[in-house]
MARBA-3410 file (N, C-alpha, C, O; in Angstrom, 1 decimal):
68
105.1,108.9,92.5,104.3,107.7,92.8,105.3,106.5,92.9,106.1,106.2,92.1 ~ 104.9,105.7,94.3,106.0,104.7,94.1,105.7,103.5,93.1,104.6,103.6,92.6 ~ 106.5,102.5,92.7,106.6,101.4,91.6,106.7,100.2,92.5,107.7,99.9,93.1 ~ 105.5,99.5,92.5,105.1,98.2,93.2,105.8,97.2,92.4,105.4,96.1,92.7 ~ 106.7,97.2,91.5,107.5,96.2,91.0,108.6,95.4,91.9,109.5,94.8,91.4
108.4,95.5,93.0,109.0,94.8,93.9,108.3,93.8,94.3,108.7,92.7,94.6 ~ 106.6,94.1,94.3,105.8,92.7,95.0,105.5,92.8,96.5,104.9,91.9,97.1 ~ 106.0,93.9,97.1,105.8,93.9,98.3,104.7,94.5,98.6,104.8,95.7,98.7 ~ 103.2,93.9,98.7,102.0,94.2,98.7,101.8,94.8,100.1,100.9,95.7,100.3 ~ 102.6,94.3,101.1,102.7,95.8,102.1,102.6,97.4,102.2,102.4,98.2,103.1
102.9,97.5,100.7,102.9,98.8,100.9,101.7,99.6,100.0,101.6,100.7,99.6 ~ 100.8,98.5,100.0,100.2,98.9,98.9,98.7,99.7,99.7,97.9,98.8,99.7 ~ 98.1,100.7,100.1,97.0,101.6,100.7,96.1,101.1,100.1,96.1,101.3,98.9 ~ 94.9,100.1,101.2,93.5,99.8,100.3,92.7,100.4,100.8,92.6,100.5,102.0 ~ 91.8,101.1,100.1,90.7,102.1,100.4,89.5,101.2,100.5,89.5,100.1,99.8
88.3,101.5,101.3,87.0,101.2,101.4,86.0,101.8,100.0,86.4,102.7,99.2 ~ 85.1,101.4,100.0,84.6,101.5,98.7,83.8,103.0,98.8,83.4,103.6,97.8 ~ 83.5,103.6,100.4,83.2,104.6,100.9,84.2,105.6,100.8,84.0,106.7,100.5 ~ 85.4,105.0,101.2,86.6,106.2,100.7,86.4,106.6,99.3,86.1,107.7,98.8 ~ 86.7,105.5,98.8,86.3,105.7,97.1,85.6,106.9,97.0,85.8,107.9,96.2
85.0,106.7,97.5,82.9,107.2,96.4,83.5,108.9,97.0,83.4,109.9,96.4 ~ 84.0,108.7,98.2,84.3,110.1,99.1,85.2,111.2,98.1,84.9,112.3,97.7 ~ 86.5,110.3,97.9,88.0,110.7,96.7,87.3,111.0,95.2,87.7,112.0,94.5 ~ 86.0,109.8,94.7,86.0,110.7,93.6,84.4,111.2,93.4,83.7,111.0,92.4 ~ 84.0,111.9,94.4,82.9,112.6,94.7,81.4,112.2,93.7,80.7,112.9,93.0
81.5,110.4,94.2,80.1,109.8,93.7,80.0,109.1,94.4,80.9,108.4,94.9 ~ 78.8,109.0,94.5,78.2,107.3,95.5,78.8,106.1,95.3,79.4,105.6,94.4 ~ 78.4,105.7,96.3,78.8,104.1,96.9,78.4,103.2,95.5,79.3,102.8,94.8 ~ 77.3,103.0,95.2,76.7,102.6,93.9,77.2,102.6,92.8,77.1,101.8,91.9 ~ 78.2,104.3,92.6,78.7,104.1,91.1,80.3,103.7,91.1,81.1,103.6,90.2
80.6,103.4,92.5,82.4,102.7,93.2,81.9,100.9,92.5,82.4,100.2,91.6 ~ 80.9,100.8,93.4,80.2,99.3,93.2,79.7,98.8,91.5,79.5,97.6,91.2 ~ 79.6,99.8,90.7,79.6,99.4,89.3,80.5,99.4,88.4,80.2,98.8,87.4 ~ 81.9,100.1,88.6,82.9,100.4,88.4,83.7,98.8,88.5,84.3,98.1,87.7 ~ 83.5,98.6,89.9,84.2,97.4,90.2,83.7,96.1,90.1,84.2,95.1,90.5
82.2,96.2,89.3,82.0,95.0,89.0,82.3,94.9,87.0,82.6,94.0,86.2 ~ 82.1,96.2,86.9,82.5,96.1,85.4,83.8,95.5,85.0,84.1,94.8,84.1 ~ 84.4,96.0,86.0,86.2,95.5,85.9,86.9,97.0,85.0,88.0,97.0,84.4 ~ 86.2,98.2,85.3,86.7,99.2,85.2,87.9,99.7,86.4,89.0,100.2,86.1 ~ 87.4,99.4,88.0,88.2,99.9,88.5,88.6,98.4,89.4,87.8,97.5,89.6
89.9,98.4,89.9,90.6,97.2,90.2,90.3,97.3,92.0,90.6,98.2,92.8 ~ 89.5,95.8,92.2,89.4,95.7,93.1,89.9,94.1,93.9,90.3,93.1,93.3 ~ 89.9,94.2,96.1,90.2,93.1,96.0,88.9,92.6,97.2,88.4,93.4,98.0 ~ 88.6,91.3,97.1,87.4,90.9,97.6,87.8,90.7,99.2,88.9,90.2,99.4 ~ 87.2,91.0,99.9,87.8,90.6,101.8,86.1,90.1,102.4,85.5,90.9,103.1
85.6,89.3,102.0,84.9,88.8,103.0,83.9,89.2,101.9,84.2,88.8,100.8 ~ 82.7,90.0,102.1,81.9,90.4,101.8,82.0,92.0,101.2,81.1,92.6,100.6 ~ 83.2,92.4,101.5,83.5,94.1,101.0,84.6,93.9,100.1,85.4,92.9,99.9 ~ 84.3,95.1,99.4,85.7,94.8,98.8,86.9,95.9,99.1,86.5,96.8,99.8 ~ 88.0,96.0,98.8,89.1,97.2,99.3,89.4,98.0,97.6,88.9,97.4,96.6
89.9,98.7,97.5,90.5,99.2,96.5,91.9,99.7,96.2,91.9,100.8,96.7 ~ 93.0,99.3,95.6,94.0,99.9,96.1,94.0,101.7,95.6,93.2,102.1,94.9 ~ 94.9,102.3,96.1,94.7,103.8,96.0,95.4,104.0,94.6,94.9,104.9,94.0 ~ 96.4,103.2,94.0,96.8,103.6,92.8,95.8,103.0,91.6,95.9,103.4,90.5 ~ 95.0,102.1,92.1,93.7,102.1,91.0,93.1,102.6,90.8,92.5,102.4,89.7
92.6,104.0,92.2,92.1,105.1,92.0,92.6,105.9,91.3,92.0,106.4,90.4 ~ 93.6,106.3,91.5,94.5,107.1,90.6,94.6,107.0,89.0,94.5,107.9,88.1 ~ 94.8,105.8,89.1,95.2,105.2,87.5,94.0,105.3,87.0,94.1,105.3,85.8 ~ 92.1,105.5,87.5,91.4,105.6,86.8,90.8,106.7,86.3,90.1,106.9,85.4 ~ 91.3,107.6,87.4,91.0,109.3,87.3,92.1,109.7,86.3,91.7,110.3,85.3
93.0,109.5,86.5,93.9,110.0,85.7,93.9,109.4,84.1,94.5,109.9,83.1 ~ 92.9,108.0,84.0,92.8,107.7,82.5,91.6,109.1,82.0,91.5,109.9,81.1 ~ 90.8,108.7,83.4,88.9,109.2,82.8,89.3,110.9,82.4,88.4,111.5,81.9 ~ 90.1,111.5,82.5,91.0,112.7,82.7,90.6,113.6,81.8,91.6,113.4,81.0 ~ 89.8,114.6,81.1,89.8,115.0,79.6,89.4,116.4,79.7,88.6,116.8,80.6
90.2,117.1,78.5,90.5,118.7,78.8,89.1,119.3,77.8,88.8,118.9,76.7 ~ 88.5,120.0,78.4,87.6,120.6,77.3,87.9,121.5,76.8,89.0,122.0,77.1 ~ 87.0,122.1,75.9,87.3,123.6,75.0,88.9,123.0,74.0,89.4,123.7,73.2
END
């Protein structure tokens, strides 16, 4: 995974809140509660919002839990 400690927000992949819902196989509705909670890190453009892809990551990989 690359390390955005440089600041170069160019490189940063923002996903639609439909990609979202797509990557972590739930609706639009539970992307849109997530990011108003301030669970998952979002950025506002107009009227939509984008998501970066390592916020996706970073939240799957917290929500992550082994059973048995």
């Amino acid at each position: 995974m690359a390390s955005h400690s440089s600041g170069d927000i160019s490189e940063v992949k923002f996903l639609t809140v439909a990609e979202v819902a797509a990557v972590m196989r739930v609706s639009k509705m539970t992307v849109y509660r997530l990011v108003h909670s301030g669970e998952l890190d979002a950025v506002r453009v107009g009227r939509s919002f984008r998501v970066p892809e390592d916020a996706v990551n970073d939240y799957l990989r917290k929500s992550f839990f082994q059973t048995g």
